[in-house]
CHARMM internal coordinates of N, CA and C (Angstrom, degrees):
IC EDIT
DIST 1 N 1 CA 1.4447
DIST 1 CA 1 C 1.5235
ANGL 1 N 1 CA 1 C 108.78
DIST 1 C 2 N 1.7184
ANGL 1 CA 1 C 2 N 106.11
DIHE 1 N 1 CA 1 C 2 N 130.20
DIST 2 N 2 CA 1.7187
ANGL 1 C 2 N 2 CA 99.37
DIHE 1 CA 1 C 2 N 2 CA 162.08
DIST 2 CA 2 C 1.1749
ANGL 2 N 2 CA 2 C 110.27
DIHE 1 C 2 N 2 CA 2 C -121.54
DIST 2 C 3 N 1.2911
ANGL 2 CA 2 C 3 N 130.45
DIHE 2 N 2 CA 2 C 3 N 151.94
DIST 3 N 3 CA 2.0165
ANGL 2 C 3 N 3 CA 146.54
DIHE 2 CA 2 C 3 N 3 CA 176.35
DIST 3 CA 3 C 1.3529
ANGL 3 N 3 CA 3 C 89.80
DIHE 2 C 3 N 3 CA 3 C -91.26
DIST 3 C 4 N 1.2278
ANGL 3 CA 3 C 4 N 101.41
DIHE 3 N 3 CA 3 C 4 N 119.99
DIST 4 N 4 CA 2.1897
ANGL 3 C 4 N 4 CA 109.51
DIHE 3 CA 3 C 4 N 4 CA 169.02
DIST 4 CA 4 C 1.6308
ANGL 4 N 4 CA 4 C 91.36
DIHE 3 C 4 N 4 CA 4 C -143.82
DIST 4 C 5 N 1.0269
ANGL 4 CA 4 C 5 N 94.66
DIHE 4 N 4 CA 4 C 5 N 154.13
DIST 5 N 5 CA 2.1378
ANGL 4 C 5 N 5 CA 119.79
DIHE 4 CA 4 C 5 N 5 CA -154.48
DIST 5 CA 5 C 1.7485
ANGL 5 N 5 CA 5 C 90.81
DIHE 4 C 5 N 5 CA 5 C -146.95
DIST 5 C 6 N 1.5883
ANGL 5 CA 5 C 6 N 83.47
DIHE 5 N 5 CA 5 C 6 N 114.54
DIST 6 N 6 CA 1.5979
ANGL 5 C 6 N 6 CA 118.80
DIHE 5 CA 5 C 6 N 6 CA 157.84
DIST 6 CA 6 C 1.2586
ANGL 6 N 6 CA 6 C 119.24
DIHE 5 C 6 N 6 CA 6 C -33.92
DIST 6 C 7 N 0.9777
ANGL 6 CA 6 C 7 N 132.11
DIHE 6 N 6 CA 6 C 7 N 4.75
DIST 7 N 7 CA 1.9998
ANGL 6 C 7 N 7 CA 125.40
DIHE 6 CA 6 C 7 N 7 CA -158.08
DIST 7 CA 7 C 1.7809
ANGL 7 N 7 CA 7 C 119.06
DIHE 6 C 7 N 7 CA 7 C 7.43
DIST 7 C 8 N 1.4545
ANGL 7 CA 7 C 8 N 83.51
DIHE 7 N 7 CA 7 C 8 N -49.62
DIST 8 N 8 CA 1.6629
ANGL 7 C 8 N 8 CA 99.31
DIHE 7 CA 7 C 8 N 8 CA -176.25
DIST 8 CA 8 C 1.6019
ANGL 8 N 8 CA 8 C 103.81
DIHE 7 C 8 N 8 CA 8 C -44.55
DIST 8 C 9 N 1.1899
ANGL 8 CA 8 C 9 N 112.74
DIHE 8 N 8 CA 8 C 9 N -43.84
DIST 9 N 9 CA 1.7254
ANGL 8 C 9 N 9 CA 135.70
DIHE 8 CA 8 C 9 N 9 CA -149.74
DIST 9 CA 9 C 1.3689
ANGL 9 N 9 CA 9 C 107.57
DIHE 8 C 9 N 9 CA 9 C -97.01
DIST 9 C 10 N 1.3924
ANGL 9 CA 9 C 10 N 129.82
DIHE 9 N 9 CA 9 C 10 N -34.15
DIST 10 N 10 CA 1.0377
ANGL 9 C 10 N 10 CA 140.01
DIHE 9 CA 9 C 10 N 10 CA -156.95
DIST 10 CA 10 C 1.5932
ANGL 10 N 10 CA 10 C 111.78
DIHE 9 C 10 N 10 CA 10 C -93.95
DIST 10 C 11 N 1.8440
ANGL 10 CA 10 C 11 N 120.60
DIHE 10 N 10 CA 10 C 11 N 112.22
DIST 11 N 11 CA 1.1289
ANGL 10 C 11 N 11 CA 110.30
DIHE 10 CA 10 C 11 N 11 CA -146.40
DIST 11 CA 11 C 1.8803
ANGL 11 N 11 CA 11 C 84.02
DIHE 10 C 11 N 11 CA 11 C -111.56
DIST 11 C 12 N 1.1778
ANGL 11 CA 11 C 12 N 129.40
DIHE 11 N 11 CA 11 C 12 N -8.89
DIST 12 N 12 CA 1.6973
ANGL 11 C 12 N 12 CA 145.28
DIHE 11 CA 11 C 12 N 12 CA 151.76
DIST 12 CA 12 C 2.1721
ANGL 12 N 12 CA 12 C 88.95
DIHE 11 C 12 N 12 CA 12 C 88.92
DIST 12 C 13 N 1.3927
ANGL 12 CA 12 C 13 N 79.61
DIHE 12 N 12 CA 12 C 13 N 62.26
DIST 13 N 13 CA 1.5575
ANGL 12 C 13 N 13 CA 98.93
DIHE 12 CA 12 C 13 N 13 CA 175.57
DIST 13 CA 13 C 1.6622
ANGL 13 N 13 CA 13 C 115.70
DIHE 12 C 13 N 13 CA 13 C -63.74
DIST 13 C 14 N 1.4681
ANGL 13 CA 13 C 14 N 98.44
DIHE 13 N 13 CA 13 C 14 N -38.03
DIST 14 N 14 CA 1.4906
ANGL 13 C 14 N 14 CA 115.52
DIHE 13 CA 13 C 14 N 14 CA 176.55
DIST 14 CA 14 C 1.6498
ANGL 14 N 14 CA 14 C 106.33
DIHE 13 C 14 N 14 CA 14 C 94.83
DIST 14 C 15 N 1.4714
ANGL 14 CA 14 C 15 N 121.73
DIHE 14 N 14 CA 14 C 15 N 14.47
DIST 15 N 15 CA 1.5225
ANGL 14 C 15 N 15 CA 113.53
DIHE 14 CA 14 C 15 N 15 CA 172.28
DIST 15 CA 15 C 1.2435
ANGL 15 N 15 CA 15 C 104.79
DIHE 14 C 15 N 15 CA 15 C -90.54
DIST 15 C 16 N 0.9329
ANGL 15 CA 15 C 16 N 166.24
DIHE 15 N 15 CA 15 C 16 N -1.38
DIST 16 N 16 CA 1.8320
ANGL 15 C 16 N 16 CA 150.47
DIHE 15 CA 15 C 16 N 16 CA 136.47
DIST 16 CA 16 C 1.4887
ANGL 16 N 16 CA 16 C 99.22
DIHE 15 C 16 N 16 CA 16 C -67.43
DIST 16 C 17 N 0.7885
ANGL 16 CA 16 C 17 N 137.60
DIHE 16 N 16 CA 16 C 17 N -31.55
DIST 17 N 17 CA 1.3993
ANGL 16 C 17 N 17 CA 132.16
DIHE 16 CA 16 C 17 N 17 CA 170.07
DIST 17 CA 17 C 1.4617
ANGL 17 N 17 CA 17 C 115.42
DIHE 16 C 17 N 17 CA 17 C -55.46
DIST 17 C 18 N 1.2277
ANGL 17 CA 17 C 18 N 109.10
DIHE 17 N 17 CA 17 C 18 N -75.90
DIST 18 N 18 CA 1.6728
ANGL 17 C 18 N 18 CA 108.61
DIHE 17 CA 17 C 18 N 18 CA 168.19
DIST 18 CA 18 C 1.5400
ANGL 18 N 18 CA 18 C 123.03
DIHE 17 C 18 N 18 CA 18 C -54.34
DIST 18 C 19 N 1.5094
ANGL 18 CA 18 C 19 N 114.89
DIHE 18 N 18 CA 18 C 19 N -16.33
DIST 19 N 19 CA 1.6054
ANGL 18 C 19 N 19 CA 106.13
DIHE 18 CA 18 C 19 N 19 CA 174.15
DIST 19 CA 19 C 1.5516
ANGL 19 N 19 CA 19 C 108.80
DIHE 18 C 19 N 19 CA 19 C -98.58
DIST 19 C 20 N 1.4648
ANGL 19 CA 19 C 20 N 121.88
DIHE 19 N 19 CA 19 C 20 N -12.47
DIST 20 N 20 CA 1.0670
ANGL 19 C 20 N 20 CA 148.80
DIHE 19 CA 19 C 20 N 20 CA -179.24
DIST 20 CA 20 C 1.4227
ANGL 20 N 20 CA 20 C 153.93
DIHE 19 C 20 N 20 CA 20 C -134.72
DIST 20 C 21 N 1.9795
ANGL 20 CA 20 C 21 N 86.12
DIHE 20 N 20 CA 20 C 21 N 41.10
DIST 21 N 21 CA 1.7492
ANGL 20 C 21 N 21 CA 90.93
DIHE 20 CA 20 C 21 N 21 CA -167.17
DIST 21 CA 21 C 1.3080
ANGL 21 N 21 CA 21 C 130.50
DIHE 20 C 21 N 21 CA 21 C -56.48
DIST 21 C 22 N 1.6689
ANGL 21 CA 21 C 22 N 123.20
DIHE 21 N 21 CA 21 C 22 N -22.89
DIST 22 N 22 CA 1.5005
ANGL 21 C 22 N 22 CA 122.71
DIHE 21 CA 21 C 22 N 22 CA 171.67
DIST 22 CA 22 C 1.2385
ANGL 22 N 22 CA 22 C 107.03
DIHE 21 C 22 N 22 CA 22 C -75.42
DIST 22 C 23 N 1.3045
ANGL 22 CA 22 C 23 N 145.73
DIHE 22 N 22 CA 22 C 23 N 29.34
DIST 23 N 23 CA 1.6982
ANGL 22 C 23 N 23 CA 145.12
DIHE 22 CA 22 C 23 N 23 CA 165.35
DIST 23 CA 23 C 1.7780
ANGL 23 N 23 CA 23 C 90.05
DIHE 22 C 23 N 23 CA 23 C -135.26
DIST 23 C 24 N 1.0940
ANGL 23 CA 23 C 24 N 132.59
DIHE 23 N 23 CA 23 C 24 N -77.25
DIST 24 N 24 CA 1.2948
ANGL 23 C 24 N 24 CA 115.56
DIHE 23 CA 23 C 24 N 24 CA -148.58
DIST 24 CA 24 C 1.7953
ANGL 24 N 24 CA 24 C 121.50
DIHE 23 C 24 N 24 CA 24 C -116.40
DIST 24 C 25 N 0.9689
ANGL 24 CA 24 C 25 N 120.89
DIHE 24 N 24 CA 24 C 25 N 112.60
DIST 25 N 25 CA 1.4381
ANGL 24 C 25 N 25 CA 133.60
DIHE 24 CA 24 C 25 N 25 CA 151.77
DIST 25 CA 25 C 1.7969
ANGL 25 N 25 CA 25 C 141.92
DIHE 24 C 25 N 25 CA 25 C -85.18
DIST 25 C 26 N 1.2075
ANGL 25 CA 25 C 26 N 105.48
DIHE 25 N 25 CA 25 C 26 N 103.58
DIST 26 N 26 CA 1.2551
ANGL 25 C 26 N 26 CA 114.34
DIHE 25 CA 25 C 26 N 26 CA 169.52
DIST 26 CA 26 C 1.2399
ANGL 26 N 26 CA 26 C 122.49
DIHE 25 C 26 N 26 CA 26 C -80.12
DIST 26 C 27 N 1.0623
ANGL 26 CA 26 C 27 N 105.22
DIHE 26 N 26 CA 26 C 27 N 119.10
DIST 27 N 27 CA 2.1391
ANGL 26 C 27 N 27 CA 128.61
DIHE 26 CA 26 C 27 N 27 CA -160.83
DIST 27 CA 27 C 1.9248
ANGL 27 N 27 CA 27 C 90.58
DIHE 26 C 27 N 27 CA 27 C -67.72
DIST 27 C 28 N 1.4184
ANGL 27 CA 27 C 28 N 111.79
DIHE 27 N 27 CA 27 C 28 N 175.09
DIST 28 N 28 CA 1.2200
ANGL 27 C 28 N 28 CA 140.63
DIHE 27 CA 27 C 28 N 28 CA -175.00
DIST 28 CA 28 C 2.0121
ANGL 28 N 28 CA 28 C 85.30
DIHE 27 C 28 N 28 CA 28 C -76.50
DIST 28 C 29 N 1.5532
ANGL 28 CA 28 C 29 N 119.64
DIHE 28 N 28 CA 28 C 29 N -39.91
DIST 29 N 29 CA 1.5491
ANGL 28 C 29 N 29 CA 106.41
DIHE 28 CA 28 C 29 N 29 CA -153.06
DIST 29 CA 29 C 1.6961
ANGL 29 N 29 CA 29 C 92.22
DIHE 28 C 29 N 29 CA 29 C -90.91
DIST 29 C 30 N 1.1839
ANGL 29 CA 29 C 30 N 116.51
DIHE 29 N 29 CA 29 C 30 N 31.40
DIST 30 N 30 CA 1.4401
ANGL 29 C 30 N 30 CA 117.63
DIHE 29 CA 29 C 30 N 30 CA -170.83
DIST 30 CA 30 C 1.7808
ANGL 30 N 30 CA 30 C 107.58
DIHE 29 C 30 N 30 CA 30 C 50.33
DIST 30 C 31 N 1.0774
ANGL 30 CA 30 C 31 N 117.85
DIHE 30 N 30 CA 30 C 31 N 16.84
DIST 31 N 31 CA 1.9719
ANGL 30 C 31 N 31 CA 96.84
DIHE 30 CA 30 C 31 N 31 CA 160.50
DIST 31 CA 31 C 1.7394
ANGL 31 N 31 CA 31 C 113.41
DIHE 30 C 31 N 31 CA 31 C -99.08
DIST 31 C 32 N 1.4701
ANGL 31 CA 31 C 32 N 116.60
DIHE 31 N 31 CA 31 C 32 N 155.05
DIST 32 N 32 CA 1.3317
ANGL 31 C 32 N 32 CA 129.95
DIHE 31 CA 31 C 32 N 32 CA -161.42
DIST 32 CA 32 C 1.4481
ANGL 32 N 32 CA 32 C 104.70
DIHE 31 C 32 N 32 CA 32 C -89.58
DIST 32 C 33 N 1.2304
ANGL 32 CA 32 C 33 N 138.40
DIHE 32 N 32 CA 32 C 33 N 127.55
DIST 33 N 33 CA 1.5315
ANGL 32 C 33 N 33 CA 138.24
DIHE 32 CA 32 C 33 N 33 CA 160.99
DIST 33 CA 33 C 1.3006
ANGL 33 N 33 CA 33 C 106.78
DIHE 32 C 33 N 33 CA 33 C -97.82
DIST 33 C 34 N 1.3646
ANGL 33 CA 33 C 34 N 100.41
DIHE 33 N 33 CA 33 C 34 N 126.57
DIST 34 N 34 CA 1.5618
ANGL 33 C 34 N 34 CA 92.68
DIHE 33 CA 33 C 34 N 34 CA 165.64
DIST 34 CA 34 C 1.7334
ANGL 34 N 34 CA 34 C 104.78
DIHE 33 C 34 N 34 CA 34 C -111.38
DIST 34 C 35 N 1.6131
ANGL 34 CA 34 C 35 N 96.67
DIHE 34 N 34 CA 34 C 35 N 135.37
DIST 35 N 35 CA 1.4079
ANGL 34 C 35 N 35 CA 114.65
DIHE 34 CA 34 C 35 N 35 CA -147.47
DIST 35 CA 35 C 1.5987
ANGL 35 N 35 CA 35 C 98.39
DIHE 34 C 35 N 35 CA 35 C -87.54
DIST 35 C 36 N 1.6412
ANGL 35 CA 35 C 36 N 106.84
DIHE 35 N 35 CA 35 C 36 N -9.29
DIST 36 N 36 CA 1.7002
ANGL 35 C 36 N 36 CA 97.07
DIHE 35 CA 35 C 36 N 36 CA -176.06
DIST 36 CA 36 C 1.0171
ANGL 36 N 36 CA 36 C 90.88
DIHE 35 C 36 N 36 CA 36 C -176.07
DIST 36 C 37 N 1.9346
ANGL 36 CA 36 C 37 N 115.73
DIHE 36 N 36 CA 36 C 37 N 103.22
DIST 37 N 37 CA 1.9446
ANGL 36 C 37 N 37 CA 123.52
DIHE 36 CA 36 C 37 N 37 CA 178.96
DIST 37 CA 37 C 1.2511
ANGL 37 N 37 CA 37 C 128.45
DIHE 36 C 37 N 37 CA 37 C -68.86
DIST 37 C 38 N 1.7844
ANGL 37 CA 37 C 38 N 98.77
DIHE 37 N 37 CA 37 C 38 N -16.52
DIST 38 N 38 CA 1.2820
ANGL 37 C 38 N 38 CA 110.92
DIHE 37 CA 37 C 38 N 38 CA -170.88
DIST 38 CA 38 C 1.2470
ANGL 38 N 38 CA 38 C 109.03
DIHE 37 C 38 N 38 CA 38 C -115.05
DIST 38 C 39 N 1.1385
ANGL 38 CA 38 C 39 N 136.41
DIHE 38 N 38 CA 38 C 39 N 75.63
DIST 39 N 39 CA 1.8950
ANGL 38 C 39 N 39 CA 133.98
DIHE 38 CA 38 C 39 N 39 CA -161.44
DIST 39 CA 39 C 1.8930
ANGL 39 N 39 CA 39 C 95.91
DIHE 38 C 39 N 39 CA 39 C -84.46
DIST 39 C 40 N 1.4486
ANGL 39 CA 39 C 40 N 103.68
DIHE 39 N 39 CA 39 C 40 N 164.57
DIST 40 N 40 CA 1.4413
ANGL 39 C 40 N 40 CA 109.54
DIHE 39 CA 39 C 40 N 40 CA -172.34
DIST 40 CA 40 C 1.0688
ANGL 40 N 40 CA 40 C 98.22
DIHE 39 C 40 N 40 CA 40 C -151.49
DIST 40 C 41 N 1.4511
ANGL 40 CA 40 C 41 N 119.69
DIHE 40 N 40 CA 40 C 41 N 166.99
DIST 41 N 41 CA 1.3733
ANGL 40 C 41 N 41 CA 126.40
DIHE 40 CA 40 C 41 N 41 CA -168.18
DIST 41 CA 41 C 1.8769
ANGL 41 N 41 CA 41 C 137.42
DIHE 40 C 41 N 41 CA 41 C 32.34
DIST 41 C 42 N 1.3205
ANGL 41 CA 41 C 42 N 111.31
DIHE 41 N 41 CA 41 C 42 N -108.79
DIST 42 N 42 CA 1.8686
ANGL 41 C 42 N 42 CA 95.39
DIHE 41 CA 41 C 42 N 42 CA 161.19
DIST 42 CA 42 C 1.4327
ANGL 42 N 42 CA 42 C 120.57
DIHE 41 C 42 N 42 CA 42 C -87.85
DIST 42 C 43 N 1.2840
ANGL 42 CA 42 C 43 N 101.09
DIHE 42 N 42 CA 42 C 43 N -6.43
DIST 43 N 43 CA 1.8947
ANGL 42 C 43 N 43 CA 99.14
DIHE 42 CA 42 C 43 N 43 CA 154.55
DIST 43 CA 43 C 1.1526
ANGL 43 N 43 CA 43 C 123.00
DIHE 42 C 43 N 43 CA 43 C -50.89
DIST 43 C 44 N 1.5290
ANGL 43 CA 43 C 44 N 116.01
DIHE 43 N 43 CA 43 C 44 N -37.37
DIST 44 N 44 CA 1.3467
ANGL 43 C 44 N 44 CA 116.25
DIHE 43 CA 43 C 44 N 44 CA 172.18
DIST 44 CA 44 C 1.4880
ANGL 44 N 44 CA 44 C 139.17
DIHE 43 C 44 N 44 CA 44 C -51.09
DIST 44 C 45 N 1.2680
ANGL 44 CA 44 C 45 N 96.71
DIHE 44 N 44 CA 44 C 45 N -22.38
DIST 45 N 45 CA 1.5778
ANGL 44 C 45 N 45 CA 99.36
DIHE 44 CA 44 C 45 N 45 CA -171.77
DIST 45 CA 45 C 1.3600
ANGL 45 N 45 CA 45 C 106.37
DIHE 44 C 45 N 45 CA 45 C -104.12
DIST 45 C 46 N 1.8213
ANGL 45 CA 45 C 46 N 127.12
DIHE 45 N 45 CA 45 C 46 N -9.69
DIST 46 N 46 CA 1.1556
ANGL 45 C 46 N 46 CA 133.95
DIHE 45 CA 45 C 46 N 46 CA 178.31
DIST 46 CA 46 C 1.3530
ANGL 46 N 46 CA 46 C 114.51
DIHE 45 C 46 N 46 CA 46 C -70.82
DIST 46 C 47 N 1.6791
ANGL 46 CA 46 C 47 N 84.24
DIHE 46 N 46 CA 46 C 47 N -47.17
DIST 47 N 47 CA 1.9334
ANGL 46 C 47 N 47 CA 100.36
DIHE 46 CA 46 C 47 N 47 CA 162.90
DIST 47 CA 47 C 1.4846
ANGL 47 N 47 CA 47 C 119.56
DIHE 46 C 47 N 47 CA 47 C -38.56
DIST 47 C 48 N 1.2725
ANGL 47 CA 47 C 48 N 116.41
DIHE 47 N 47 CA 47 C 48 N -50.33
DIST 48 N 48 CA 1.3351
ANGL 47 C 48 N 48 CA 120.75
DIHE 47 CA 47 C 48 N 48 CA -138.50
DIST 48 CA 48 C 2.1810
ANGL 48 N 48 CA 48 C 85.33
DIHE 47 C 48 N 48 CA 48 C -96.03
DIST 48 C 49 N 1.1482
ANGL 48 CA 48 C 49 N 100.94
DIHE 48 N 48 CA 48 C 49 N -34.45
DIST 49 N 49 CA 1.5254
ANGL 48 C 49 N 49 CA 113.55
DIHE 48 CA 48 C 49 N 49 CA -178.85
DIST 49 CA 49 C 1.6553
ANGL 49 N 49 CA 49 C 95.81
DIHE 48 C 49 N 49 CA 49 C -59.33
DIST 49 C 50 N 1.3935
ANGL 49 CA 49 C 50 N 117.58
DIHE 49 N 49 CA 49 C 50 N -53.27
DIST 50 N 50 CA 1.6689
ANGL 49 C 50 N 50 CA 102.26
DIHE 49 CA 49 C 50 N 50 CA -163.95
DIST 50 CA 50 C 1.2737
ANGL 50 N 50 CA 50 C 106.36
DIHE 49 C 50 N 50 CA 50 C -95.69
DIST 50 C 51 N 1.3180
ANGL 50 CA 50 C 51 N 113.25
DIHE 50 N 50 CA 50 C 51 N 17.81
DIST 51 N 51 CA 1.8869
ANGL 50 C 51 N 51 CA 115.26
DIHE 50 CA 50 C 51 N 51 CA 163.66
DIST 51 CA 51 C 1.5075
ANGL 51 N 51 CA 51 C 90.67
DIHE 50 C 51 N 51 CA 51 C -98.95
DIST 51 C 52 N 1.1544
ANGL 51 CA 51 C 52 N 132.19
DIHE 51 N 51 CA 51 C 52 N -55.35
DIST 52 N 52 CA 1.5119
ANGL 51 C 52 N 52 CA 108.33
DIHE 51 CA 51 C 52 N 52 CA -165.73
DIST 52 CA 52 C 1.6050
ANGL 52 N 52 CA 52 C 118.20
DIHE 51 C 52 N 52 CA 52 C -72.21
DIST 52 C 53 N 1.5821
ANGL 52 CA 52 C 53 N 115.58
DIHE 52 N 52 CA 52 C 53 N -12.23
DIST 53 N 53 CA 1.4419
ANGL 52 C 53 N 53 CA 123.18
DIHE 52 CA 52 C 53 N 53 CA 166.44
DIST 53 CA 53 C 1.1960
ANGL 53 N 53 CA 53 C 114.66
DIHE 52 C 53 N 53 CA 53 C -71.29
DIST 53 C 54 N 1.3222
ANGL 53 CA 53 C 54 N 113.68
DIHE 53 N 53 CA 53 C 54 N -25.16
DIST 54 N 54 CA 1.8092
ANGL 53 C 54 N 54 CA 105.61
DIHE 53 CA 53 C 54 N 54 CA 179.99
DIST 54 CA 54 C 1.5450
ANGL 54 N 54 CA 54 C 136.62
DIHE 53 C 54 N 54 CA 54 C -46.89
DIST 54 C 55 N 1.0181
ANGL 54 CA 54 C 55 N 125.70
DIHE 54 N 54 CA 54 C 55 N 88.80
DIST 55 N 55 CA 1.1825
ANGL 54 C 55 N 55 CA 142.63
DIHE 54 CA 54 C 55 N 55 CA -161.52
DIST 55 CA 55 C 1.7495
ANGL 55 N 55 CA 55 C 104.85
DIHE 54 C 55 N 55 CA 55 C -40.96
DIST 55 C 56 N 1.1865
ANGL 55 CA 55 C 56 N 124.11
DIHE 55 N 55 CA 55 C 56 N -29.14
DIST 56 N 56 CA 1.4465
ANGL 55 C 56 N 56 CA 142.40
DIHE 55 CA 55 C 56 N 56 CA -178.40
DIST 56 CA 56 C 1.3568
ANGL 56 N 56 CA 56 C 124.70
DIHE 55 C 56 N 56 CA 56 C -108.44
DIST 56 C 57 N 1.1782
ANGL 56 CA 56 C 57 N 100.36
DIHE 56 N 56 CA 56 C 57 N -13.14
DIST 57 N 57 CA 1.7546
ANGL 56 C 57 N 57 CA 112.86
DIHE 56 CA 56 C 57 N 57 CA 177.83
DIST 57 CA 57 C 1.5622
ANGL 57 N 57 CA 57 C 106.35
DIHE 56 C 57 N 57 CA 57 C 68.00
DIST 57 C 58 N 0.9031
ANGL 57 CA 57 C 58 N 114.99
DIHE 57 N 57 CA 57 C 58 N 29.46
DIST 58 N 58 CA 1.6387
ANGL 57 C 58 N 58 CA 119.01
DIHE 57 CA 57 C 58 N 58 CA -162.37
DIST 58 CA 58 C 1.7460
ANGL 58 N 58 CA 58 C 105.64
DIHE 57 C 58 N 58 CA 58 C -91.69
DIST 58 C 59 N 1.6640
ANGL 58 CA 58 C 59 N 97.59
DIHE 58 N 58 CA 58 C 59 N 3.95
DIST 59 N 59 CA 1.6507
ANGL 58 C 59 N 59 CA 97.02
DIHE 58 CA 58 C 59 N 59 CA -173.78
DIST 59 CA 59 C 1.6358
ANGL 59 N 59 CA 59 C 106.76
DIHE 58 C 59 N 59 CA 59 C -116.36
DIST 59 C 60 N 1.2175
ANGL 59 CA 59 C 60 N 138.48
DIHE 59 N 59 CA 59 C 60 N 138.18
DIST 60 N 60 CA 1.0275
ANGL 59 C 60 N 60 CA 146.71
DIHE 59 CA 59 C 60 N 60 CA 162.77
DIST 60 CA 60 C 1.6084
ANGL 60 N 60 CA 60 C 136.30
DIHE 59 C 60 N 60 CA 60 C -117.34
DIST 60 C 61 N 1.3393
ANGL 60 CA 60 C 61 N 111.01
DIHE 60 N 60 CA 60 C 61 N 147.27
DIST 61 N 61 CA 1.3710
ANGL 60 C 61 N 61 CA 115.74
DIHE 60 CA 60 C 61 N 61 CA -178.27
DIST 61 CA 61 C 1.4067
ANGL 61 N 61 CA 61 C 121.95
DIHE 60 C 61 N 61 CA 61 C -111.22
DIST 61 C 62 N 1.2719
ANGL 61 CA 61 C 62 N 123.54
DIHE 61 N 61 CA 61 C 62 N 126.76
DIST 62 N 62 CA 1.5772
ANGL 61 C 62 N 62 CA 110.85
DIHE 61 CA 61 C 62 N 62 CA -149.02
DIST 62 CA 62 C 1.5816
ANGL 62 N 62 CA 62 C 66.57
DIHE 61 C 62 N 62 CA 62 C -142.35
DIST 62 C 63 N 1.7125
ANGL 62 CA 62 C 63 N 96.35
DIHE 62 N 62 CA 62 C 63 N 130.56
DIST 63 N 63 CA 1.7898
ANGL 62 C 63 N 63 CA 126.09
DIHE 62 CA 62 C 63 N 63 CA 175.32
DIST 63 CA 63 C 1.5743
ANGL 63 N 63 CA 63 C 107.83
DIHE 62 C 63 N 63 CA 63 C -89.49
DIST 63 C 64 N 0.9362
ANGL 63 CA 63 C 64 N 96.17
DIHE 63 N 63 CA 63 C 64 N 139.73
DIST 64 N 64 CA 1.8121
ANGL 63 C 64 N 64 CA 106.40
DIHE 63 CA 63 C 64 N 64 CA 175.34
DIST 64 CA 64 C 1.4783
ANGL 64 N 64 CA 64 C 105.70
DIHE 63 C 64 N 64 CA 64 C -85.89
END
COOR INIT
IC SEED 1 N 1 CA 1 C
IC BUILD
């Protein structure tokens, strides 16, 4: 599994952040880091939780 983010889309609301603080951080300049693209094990489902919370859809899950 990889986490890839829309930029276009991504308004850095901070809801994958709060469902998913060990993957994603939104900086002080409002852009999104994602802290780890490739999550494993119960990362996985945190992943998959703050892609379907995304208020913008700006998050994606791309299968290996």
């Amino acid at each position: 599994m990889r986490i890839t983010v829309d930029r276009s889309k991504c308004t850095a609301l901070g809801v994958c952040e709060s469902l998913a603080p060990e993957l994603f951080e939104v900086q002080e300049d409002g852009s999104l880091i994602i802290l780890n693209e490739r999550p494993e094990g119960s990362l996985c489902s945190a992943a998959r939780e703050a892609v379907e919370g995304c208020p913008t859809e700006a998050l994606r899950i791309e299968e290996d």
